[in-house]
Structures are given as C-alpha cells and as structure tokens.
TIVO-2410 file (N, C-alpha, C; in nm, 3 decimals):
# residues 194
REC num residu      c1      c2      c3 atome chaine
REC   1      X   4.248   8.555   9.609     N      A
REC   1      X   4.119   8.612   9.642    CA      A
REC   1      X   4.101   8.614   9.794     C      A
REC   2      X   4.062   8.710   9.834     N      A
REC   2      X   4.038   8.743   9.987    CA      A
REC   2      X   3.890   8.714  10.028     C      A
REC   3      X   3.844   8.635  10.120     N      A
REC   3      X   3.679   8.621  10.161    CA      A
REC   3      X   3.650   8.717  10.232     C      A
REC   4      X   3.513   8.801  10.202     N      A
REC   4      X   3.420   8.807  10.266    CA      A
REC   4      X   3.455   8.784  10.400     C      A
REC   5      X   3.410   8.903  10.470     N      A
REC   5      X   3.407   8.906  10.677    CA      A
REC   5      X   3.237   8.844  10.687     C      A
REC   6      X   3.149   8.879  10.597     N      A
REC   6      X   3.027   8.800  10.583    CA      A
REC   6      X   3.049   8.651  10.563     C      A
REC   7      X   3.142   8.651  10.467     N      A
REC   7      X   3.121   8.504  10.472    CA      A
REC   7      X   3.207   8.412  10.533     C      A
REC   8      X   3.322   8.446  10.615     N      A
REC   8      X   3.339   8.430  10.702    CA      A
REC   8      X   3.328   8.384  10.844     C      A
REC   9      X   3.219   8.458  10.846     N      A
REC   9      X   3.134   8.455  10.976    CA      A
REC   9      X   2.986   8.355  10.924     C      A
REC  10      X   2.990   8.337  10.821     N      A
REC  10      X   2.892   8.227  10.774    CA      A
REC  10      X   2.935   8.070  10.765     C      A
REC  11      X   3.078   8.081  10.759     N      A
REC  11      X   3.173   7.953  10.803    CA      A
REC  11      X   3.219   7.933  10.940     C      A
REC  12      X   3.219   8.029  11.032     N      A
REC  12      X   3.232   8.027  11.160    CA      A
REC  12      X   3.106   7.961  11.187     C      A
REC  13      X   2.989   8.036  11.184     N      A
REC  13      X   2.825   7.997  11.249    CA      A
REC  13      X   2.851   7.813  11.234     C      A
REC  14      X   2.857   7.806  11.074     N      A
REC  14      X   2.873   7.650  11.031    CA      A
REC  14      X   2.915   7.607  11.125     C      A
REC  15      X   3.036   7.596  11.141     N      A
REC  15      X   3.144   7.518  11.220    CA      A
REC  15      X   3.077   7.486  11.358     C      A
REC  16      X   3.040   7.618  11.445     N      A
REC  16      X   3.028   7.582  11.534    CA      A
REC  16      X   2.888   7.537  11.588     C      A
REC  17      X   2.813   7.450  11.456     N      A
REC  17      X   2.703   7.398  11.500    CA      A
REC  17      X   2.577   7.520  11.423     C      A
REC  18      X   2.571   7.578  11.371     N      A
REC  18      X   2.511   7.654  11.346    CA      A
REC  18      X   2.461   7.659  11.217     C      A
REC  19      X   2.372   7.588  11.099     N      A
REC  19      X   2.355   7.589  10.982    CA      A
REC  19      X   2.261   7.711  10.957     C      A
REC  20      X   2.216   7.806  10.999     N      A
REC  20      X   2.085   7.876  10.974    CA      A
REC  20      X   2.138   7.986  10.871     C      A
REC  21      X   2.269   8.052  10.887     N      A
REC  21      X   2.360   8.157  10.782    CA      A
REC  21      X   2.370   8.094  10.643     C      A
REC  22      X   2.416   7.969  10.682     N      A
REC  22      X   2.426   7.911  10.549    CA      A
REC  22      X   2.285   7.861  10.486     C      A
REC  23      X   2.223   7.813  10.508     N      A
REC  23      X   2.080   7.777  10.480    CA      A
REC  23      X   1.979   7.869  10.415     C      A
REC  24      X   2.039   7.998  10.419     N      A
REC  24      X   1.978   8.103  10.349    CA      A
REC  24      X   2.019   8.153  10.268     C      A
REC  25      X   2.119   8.111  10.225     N      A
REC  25      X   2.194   8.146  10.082    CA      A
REC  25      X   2.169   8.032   9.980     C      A
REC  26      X   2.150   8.069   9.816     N      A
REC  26      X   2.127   7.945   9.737    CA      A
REC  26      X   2.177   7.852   9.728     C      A
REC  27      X   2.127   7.715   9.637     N      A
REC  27      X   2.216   7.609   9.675    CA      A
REC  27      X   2.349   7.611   9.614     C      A
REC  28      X   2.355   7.678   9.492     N      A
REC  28      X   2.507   7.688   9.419    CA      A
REC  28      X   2.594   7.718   9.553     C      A
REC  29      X   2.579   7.861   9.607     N      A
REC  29      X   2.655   7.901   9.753    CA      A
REC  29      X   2.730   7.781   9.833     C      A
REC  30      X   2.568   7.711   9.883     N      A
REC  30      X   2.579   7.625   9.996    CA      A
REC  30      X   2.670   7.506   9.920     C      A
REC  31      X   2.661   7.455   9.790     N      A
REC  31      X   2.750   7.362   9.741    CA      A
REC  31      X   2.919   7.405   9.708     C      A
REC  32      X   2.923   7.486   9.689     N      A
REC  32      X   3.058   7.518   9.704    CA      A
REC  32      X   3.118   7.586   9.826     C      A
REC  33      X   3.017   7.607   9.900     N      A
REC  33      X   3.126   7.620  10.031    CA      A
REC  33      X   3.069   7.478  10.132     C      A
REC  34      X   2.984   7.409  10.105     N      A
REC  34      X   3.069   7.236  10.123    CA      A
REC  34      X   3.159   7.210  10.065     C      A
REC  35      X   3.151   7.189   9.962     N      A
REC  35      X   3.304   7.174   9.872    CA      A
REC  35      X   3.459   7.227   9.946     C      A
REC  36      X   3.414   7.311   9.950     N      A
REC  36      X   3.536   7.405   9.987    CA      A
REC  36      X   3.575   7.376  10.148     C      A
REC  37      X   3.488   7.401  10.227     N      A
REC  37      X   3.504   7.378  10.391    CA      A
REC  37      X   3.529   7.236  10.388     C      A
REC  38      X   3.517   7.157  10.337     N      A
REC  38      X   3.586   7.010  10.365    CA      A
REC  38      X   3.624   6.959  10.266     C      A
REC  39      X   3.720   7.032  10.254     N      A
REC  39      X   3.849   6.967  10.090    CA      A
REC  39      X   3.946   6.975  10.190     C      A
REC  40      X   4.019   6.865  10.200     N      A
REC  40      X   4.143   6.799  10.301    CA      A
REC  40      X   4.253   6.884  10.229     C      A
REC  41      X   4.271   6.899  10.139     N      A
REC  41      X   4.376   6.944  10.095    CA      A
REC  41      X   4.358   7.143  10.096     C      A
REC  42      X   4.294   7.233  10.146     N      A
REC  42      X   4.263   7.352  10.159    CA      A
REC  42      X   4.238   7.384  10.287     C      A
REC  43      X   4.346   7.436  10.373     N      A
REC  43      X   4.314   7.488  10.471    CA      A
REC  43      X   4.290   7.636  10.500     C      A
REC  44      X   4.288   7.708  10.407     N      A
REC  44      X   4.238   7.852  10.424    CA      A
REC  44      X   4.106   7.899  10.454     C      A
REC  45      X   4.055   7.861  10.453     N      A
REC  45      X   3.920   7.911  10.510    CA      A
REC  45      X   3.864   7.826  10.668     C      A
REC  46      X   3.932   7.736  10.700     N      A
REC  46      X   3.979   7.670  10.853    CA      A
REC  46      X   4.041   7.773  10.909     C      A
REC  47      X   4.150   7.810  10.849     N      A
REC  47      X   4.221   7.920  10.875    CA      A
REC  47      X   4.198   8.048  10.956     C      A
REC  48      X   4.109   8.096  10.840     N      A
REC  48      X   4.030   8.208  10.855    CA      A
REC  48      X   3.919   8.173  10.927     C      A
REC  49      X   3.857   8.082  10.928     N      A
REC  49      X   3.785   8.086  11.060    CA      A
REC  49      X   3.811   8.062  11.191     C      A
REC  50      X   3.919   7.995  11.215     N      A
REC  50      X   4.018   8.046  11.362    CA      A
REC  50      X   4.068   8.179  11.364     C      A
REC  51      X   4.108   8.189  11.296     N      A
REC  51      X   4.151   8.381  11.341    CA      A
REC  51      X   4.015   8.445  11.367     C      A
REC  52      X   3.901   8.447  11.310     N      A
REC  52      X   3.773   8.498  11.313    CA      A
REC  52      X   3.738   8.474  11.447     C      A
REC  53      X   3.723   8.353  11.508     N      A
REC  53      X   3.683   8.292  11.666    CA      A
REC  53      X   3.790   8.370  11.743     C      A
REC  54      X   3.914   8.374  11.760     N      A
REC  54      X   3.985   8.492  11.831    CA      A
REC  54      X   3.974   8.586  11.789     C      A
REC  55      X   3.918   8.643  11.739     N      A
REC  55      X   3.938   8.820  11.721    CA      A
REC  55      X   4.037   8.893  11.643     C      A
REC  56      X   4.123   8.791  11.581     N      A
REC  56      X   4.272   8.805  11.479    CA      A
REC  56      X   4.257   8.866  11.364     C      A
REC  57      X   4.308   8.940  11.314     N      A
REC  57      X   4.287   8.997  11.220    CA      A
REC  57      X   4.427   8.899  11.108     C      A
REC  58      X   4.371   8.867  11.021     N      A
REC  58      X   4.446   8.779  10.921    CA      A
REC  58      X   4.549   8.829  10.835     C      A
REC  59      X   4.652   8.818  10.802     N      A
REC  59      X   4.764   8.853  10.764    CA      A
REC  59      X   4.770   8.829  10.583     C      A
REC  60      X   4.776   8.918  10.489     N      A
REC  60      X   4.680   8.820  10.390    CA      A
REC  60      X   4.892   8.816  10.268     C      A
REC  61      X   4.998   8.865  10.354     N      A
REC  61      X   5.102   8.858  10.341    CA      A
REC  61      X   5.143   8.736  10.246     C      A
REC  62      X   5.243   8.762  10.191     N      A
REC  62      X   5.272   8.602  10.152    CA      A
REC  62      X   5.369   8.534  10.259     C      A
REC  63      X   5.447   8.615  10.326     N      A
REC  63      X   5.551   8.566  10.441    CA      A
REC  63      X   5.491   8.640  10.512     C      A
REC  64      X   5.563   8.571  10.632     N      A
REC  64      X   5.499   8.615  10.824    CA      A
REC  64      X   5.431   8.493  10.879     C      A
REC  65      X   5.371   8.551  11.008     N      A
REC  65      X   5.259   8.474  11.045    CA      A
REC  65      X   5.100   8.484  10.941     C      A
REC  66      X   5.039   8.351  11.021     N      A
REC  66      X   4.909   8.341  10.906    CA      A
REC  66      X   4.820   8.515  11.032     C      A
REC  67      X   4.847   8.544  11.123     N      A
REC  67      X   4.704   8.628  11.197    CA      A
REC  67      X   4.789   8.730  11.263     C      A
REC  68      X   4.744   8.829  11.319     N      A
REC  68      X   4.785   8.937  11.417    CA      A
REC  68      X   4.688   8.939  11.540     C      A
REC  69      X   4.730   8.956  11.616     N      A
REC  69      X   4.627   8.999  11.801    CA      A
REC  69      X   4.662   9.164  11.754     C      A
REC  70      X   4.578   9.256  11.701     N      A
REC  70      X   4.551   9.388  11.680    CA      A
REC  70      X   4.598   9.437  11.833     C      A
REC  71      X   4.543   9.393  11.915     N      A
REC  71      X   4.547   9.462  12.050    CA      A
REC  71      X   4.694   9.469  12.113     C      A
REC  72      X   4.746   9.343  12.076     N      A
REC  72      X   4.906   9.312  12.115    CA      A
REC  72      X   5.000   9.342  12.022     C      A
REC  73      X   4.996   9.319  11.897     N      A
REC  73      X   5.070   9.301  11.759    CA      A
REC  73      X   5.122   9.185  11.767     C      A
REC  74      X   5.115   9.064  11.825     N      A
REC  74      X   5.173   8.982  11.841    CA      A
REC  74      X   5.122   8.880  11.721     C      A
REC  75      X   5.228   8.830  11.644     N      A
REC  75      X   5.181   8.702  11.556    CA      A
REC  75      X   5.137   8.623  11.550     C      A
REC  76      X   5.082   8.568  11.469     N      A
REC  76      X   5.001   8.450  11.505    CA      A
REC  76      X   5.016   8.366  11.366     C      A
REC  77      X   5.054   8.204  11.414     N      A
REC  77      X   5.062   8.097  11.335    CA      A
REC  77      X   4.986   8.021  11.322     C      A
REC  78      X   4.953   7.991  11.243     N      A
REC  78      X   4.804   7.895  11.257    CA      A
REC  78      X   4.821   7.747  11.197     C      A
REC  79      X   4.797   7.639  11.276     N      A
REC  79      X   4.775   7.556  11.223    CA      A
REC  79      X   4.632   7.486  11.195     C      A
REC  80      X   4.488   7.458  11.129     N      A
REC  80      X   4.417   7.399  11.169    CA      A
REC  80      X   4.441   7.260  11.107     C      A
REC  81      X   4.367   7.181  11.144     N      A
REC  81      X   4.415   7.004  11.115    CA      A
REC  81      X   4.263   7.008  11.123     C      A
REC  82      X   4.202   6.920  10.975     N      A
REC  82      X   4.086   6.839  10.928    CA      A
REC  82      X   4.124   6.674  10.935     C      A
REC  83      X   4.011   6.648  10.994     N      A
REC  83      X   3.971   6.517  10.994    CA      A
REC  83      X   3.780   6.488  10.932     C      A
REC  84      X   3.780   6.384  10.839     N      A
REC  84      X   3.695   6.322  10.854    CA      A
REC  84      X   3.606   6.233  10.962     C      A
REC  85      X   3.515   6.228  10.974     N      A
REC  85      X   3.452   6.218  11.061    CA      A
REC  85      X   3.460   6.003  11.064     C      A
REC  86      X   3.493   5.970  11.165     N      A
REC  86      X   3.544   5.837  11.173    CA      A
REC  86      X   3.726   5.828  11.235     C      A
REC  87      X   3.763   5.950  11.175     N      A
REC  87      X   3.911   5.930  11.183    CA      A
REC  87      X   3.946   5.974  11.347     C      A
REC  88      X   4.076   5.964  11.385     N      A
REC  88      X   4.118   6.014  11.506    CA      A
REC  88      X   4.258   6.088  11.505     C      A
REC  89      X   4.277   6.220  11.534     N      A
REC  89      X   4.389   6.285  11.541    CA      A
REC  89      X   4.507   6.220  11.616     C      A
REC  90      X   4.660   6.237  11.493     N      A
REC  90      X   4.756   6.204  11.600    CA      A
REC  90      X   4.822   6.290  11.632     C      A
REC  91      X   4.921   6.336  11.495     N      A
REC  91      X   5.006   6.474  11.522    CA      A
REC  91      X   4.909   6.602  11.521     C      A
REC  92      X   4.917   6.699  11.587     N      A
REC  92      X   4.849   6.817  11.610    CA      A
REC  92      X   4.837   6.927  11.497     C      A
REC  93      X   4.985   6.901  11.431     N      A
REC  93      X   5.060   6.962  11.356    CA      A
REC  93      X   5.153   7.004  11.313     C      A
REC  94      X   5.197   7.058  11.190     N      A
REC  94      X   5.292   7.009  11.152    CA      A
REC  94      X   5.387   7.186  11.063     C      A
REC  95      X   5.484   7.192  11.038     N      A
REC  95      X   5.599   7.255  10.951    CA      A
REC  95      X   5.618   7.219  10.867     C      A
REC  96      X   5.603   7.232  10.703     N      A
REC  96      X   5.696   7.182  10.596    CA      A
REC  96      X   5.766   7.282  10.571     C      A
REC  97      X   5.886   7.239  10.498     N      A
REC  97      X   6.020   7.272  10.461    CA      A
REC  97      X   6.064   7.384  10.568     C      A
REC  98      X   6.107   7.310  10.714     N      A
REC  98      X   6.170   7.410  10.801    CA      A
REC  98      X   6.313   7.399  10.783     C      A
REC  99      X   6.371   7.490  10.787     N      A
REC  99      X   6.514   7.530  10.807    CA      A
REC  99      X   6.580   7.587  10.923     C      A
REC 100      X   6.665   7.628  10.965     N      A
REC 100      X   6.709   7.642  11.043    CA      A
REC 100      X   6.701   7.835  11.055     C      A
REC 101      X   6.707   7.910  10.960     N      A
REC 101      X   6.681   8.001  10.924    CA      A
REC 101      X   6.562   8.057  10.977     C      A
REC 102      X   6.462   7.955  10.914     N      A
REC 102      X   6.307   7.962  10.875    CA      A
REC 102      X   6.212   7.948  11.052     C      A
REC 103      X   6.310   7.804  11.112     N      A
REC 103      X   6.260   7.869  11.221    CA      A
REC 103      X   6.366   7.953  11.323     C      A
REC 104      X   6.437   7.996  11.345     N      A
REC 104      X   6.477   8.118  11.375    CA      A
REC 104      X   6.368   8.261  11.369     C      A
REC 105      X   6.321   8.250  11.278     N      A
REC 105      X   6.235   8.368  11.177    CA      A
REC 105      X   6.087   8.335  11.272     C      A
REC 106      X   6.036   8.264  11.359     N      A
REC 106      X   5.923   8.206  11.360    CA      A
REC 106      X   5.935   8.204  11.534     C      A
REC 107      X   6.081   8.243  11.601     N      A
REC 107      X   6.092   8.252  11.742    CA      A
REC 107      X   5.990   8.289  11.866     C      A
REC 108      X   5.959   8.414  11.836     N      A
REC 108      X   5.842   8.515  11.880    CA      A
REC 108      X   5.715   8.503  11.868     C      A
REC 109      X   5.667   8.409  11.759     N      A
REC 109      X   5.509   8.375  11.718    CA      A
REC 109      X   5.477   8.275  11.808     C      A
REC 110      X   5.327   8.282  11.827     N      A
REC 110      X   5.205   8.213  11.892    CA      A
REC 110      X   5.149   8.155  11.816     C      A
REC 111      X   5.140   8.022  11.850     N      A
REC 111      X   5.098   7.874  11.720    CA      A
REC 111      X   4.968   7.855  11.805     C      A
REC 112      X   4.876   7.920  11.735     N      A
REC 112      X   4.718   7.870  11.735    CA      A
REC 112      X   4.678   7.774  11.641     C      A
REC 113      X   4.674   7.625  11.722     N      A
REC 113      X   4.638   7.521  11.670    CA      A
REC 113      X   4.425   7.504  11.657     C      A
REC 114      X   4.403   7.462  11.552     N      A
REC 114      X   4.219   7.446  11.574    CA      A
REC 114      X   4.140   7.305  11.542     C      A
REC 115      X   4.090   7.208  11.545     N      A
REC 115      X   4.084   7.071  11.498    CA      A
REC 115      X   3.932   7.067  11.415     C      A
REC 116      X   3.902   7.045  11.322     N      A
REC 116      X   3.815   7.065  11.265    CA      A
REC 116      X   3.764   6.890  11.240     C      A
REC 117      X   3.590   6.843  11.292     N      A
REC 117      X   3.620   6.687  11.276    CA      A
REC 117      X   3.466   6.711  11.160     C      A
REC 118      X   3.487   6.669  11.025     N      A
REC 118      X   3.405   6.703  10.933    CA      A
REC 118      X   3.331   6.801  10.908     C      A
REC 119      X   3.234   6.895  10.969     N      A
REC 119      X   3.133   6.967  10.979    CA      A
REC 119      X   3.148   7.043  11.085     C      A
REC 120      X   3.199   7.069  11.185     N      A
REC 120      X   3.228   7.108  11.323    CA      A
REC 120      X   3.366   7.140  11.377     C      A
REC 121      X   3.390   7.228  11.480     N      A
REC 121      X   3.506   7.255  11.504    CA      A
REC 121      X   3.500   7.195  11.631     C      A
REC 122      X   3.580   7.135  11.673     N      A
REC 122      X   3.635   7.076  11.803    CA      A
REC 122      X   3.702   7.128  11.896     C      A
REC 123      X   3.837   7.179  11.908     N      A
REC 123      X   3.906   7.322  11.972    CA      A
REC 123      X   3.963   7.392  11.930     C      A
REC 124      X   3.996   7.492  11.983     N      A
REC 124      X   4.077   7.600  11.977    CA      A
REC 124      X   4.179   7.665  12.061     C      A
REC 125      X   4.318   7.615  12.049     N      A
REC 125      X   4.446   7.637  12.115    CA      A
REC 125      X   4.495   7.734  12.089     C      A
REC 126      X   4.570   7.811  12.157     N      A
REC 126      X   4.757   7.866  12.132    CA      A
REC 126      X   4.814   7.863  12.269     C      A
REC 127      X   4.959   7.882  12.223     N      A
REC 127      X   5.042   7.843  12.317    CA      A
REC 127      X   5.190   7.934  12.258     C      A
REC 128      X   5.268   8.010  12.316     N      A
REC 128      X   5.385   8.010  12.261    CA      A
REC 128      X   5.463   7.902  12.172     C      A
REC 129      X   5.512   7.921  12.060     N      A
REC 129      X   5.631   7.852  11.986    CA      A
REC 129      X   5.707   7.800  12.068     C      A
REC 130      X   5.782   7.906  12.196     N      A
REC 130      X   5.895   7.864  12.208    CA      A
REC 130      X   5.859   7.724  12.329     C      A
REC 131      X   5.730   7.682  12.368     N      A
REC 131      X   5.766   7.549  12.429    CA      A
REC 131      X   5.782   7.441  12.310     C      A
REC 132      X   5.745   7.459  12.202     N      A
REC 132      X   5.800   7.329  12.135    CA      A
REC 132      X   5.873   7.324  12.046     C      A
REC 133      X   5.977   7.462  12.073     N      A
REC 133      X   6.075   7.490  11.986    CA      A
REC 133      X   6.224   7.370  11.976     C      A
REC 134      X   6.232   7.355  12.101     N      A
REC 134      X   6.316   7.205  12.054    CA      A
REC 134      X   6.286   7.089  11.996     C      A
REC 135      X   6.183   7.071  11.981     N      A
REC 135      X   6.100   6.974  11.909    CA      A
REC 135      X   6.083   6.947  11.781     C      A
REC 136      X   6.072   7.107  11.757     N      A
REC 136      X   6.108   7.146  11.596    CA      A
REC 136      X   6.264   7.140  11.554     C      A
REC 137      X   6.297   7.174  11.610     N      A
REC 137      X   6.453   7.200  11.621    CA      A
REC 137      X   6.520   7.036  11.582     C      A
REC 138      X   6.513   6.946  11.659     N      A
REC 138      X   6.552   6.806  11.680    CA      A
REC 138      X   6.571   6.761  11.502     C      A
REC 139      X   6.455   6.769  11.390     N      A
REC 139      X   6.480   6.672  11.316    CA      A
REC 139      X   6.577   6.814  11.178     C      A
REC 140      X   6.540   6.908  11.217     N      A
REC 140      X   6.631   7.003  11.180    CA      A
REC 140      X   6.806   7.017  11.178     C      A
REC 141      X   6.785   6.993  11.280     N      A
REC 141      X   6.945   6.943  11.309    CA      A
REC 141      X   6.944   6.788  11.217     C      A
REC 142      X   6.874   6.723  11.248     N      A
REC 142      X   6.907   6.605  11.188    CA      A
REC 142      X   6.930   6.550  11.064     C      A
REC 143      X   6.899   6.664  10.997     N      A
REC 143      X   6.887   6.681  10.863    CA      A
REC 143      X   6.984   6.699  10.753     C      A
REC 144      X   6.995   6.665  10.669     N      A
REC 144      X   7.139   6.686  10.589    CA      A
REC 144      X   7.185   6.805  10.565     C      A
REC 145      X   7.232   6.907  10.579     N      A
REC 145      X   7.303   7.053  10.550    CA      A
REC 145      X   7.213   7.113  10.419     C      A
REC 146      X   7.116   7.199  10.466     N      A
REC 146      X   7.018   7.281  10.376    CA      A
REC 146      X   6.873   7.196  10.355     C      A
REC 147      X   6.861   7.085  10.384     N      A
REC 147      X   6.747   7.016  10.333    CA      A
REC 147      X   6.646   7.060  10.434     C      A
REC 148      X   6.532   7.082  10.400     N      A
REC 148      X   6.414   7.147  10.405    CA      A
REC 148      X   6.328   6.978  10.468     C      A
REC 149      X   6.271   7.082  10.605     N      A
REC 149      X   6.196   6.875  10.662    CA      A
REC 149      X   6.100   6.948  10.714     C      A
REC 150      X   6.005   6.866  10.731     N      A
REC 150      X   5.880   6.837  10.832    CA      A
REC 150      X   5.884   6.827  10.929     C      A
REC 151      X   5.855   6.884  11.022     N      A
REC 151      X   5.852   6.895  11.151    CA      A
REC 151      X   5.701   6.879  11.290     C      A
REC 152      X   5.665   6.776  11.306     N      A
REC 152      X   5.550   6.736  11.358    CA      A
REC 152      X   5.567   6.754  11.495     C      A
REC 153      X   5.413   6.836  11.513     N      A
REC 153      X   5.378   6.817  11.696    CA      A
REC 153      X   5.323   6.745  11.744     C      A
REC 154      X   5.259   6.737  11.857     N      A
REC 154      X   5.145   6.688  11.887    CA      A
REC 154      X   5.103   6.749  12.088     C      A
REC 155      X   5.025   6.692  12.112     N      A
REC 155      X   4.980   6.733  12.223    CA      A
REC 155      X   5.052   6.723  12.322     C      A
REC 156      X   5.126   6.601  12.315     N      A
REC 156      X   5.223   6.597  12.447    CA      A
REC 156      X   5.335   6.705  12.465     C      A
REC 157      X   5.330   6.773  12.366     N      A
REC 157      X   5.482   6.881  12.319    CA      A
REC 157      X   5.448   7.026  12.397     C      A
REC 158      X   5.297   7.039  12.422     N      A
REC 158      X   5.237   7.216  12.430    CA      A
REC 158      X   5.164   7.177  12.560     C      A
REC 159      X   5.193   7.102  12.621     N      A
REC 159      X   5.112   7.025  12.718    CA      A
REC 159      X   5.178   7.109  12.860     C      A
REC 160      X   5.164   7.260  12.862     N      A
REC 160      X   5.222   7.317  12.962    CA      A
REC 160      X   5.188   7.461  12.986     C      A
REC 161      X   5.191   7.499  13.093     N      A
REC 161      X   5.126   7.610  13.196    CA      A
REC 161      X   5.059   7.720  13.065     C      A
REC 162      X   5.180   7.736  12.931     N      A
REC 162      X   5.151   7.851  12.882    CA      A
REC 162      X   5.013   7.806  12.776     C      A
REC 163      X   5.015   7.659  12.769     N      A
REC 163      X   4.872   7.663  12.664    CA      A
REC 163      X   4.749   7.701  12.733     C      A
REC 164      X   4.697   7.777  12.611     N      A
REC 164      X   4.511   7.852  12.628    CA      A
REC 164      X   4.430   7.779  12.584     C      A
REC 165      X   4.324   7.719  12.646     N      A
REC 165      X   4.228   7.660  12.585    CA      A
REC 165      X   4.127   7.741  12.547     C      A
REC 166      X   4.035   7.795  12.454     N      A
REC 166      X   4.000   7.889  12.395    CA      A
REC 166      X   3.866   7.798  12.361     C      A
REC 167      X   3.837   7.727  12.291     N      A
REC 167      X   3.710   7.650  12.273    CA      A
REC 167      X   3.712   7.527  12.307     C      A
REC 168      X   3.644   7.392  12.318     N      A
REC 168      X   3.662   7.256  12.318    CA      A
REC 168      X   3.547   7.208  12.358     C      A
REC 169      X   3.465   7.150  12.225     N      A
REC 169      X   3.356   7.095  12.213    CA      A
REC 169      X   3.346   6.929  12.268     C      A
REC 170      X   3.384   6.918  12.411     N      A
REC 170      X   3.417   6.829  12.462    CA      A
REC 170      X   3.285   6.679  12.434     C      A
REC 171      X   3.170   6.714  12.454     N      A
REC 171      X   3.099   6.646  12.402    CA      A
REC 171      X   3.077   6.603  12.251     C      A
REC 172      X   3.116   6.638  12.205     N      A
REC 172      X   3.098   6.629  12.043    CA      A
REC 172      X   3.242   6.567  12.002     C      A
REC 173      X   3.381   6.597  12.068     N      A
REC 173      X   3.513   6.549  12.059    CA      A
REC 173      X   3.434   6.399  12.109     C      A
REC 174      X   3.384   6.354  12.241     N      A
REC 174      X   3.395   6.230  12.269    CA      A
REC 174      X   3.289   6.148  12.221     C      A
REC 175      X   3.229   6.185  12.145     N      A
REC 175      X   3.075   6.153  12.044    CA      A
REC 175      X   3.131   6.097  11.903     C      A
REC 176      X   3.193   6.167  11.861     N      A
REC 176      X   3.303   6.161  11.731    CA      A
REC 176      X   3.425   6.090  11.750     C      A
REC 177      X   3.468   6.070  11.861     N      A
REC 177      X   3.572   6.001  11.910    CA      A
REC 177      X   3.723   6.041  11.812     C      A
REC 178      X   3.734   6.152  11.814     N      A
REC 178      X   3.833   6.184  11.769    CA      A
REC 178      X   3.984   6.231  11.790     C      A
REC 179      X   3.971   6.226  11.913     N      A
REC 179      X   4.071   6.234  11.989    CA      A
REC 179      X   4.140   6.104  12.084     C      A
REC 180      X   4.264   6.110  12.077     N      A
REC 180      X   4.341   6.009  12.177    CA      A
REC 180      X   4.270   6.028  12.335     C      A
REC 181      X   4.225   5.893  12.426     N      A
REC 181      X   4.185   5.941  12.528    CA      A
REC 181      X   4.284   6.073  12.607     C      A
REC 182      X   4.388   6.013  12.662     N      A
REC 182      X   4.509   6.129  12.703    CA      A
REC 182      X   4.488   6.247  12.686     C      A
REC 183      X   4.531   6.288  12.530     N      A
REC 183      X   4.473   6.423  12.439    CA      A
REC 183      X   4.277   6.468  12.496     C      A
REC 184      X   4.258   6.405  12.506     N      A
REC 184      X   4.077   6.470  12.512    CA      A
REC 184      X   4.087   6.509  12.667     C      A
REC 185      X   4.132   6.407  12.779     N      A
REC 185      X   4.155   6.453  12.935    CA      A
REC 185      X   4.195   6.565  12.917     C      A
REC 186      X   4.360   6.605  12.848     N      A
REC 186      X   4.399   6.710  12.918    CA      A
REC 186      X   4.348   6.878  12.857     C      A
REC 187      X   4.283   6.803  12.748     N      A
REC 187      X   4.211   6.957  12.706    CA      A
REC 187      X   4.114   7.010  12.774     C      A
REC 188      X   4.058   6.874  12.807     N      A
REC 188      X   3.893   6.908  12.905    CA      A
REC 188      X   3.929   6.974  13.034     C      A
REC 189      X   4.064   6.886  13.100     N      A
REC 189      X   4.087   6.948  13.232    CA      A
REC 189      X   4.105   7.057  13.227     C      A
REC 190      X   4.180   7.110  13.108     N      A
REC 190      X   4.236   7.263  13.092    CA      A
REC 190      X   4.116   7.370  13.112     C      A
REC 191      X   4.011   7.319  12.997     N      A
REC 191      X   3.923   7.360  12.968    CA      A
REC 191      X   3.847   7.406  13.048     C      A
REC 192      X   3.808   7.274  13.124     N      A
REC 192      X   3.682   7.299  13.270    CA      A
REC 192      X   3.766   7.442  13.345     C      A
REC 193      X   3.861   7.454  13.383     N      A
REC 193      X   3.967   7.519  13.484    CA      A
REC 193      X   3.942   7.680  13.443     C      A
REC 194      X   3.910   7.700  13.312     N      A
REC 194      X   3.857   7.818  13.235    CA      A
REC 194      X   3.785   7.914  13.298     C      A
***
C-alpha cells in the first residue's frame, strides 16, 4: 500500500513539532498513525517522511534506491534510525545481508541518513556512499564466501567535507540527550556553518 502525499505531509508536520494536521483528524486516524509512526520495527513511513523533507520523490520499486532527487536523477538510500525517547544513538546505520555484488550495485547512491527520537525528528543527513564505502566493504571481505552480513556506520565514518547537514534540531537533540557528545558537536558545527 502506498500513503497518501496528504498524509504524508501530516507525518512530516508531526515530526517536526507540529501536532495541529494531525489533531484534526479522528481519533481512530490519530491512533493508528501513533501506532504506526513509532513501531521500532517499521521504518517506512520515517522513510517517507525524509524523502518528503528533501523534496525526493520515493521509489516505490522493490530493488534500487529507497528515493530519487527528480532534479538530478540521482539515488537515494535511506536510512532513518528510531529511538525511544531516554535512549542514545550509537551506530547511525546499518546494511543487512550485504554482499559483495549487492554493494557494488549501491556505488553511485547518496545515503540520506534521518534520526527520529520518539515523537520528533532530530536530523537530516546525506553524504555520498562512496566515503564509507570501505567501511562497508571491511566486514564483507571478512566474511565467509557468499554469506550475507551487516554492515554498520556511524558518525565518525561520513564525518567529511562531502556530508550535508539538511535539518538538526540541535536543541531538542541536547534536551533529549540523544546523541554522543562528539556526534551532537560535529553536526551542530556543520550545521551552524549552513
């Protein structure tokens, strides 16, 4: 099932502090898209609301990237990462079952990372693949001949000239305390520099 650009943009408003879209729809609505916007295990509509905040038009493919830049054609990968509110992010994000193939196939794409801390969105990254393509690469190789692994980032990996800082609710990141000090500096510095 494909969502709604309405409702969509009624999970964007949410996110970014904004209850008044949602607040006007009944409560059945409003209870299942709580439900839904903070189920740890469903990241599609996180998803879709980062591509929505850039301007991406969503890829609704079963292979490819998760978004497109219409203007560029350039791909777009998306990772967003939920946290409960108490918790603190470590890895940024992550690959399951990469191959060697698989990332080969994934060379050219732009990994727009987004951090979502309960109710609120926190930032909004991308950066080329290829700075943390050895990174990915490393446990790939390490891997037994065909076996399919996990492959984790984190901030110190994208931590270079080509990352975009795009949103970062810097007050609300250090209110929520959800971020590693390190990680929260260098987004903010990025950020302010904007």
């Amino acid at each position: 099932m494909i969502l709604s650009k309405s409702n969509i943009e009624i999970a964007s408003q949410f996110f970014l502090g904004n209850p008044v879209p949602l607040s006007e729809k009944d409560s059945d609505y409003q209870n299942l898209f709580l439900s839904y916007s903070t189920d740890n295990n469903s990241s599609t509509l996180r998803e879709l609301v980062t591509l929505h905040l850039l301007g991406y038009e969503p890829n609704h493919a079963k292979h490819g990237g998760d978004g497109i830049d219409s203007t560029t054609g350039k791909i777009k990968e998306v990772k967003p990462k939920y946290l409960q509110e108490g918790k603190k992010v470590s890895n940024t994000g992550n690959f399951n079952d990469m191959t060697i193939p698989l990332l080969e196939s994934k060379k050219e794409l732009d990994i727009v990372c987004s951090l979502f801390c309960s109710d609120r969105l926190i930032y909004l990254i991308e950066f080329p693949i290829s700075i943390i393509y050895d990174v990915l690469l490393k446990p790939v190789l390490n891997a037994k001949a065909g076996k399919r692994v996990v492959c984790q980032f984190n901030y110190k990996n994208y931590d270079k000239d080509e990352l975009k800082v795009f949103y970062f609710d810097y007050e609300l990141a250090k209110h929520r305390n959800c971020l590693p000090k390190p990680h929260y500096e260098m987004l903010k510095s990025r950020y302010d520099a904007t």
